[in-house]
N, C-alpha and C positions, 0 to 999 in steps of 0.2 A: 584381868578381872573378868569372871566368867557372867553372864548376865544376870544368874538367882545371888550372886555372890553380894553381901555388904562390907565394902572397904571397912579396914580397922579402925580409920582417922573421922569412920565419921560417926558421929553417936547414934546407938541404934535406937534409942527414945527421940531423939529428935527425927530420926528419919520416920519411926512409925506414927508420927505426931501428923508430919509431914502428908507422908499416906492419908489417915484419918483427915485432914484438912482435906484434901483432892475429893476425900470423897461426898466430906460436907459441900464442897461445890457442885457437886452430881459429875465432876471430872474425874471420877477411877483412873487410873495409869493402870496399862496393859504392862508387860512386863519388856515391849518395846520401850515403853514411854519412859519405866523407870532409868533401864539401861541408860537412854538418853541424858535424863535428869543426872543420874549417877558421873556420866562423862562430863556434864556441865560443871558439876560439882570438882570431879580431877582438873579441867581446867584452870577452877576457878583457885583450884589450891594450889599448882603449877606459879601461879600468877601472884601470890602473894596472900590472897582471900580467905578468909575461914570461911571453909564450907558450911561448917554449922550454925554461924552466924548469917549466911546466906538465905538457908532455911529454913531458920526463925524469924528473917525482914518477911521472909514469903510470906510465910502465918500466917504473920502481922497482920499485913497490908492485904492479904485476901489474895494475893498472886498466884498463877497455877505453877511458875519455873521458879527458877531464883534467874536473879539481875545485878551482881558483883557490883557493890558501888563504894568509892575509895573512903567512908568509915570501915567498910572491913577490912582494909589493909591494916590501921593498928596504926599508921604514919604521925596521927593528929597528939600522937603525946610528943612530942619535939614541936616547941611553940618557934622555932623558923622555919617548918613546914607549911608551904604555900598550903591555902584549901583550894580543893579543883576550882578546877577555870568557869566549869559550867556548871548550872544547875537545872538540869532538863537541857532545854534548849535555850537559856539565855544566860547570859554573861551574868556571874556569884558576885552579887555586891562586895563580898566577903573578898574576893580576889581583888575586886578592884583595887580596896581599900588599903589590902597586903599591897598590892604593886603600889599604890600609891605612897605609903609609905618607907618602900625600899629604895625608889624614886627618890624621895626627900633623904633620906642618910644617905645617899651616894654622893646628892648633890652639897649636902653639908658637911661634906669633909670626912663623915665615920666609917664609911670602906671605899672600894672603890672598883666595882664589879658590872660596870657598865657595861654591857657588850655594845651599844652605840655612841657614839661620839656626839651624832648630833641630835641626838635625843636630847640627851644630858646638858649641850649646849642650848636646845630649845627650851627645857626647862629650866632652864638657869634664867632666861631670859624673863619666858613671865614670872616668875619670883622676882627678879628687880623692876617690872612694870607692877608688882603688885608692891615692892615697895616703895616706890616711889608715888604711890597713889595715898601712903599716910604719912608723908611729910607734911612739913607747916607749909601754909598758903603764899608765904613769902619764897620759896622756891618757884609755886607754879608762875609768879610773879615776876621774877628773873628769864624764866624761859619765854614768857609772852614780850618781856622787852626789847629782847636779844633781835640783834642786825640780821634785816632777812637775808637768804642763803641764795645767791645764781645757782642754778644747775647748769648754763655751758659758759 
């Protein structure tokens, strides 16, 4: 790709849209800058990304590049795809709540894709301290009776 050249793959309304935004910012692109922008974009296409789609969050959001972020892979129509881990810089509630959930089917029986063993054992465990916390009172009653225990 020669530097005045526009790839086929990428829409040229979206790219002179793009232009026009930079310059709304008072950032013009030299025809270094574009070339640049333009590799970011093959990158980002290399990698999964609609470039185009890259270029219109820029718009959007007032950004001078684009910043590939995993809606533009397209992944989120298949509902047992994780959502990223992070959002910014802090752990996606949205992840937690997936892992927390695949956590609970593993541990109850519906697949069985644990890569830890004692994960799975740790959590097994407080699931039976949490259930043993809504039994009837005449249990915790039993236990408080019970012969204390020597340790040597």
């Amino acid at each position: 790709m020669s530097k005045n050249e526009l790839p086929d793959w990428i829409d040229k309304t979206v790219w002179k849209e793009f232009k026009n935004h930079r310059n709304r910012l008072r950032k013009p692109m030299t025809l270094y800058a574009e070339h640049r922008v333009l590799l970011r974009c093959e990158r980002a296409k290399n990698n999964g990304f609609d470039p185009n789609e890259c270029l219109n969050d820029a718009i959007e959001k007032g950004w001078q590049t684009i910043f590939p972020k995993p809606k533009h892979l397209g992944n989120f129509d298949d509902p047992a795809a994780p959502p990223p881990m992070y959002r910014g810089s802090v752990l996606n509630p949205d992840y937690q709540e997936w892992l927390a959930n695949k956590e609970f089917m593993e541990i109850d029986g519906t697949s069985d894709t644990s890569s830890s063993e004692e994960a799975r054992i740790e959590a097994m465990r407080s699931l039976q301290r949490a259930k043993l916390e809504h039994k009837t009172p005449d249990l915790a009653g039993k236990i408080k009776n019970s012969k204390p225990r020597c340790l040597n």
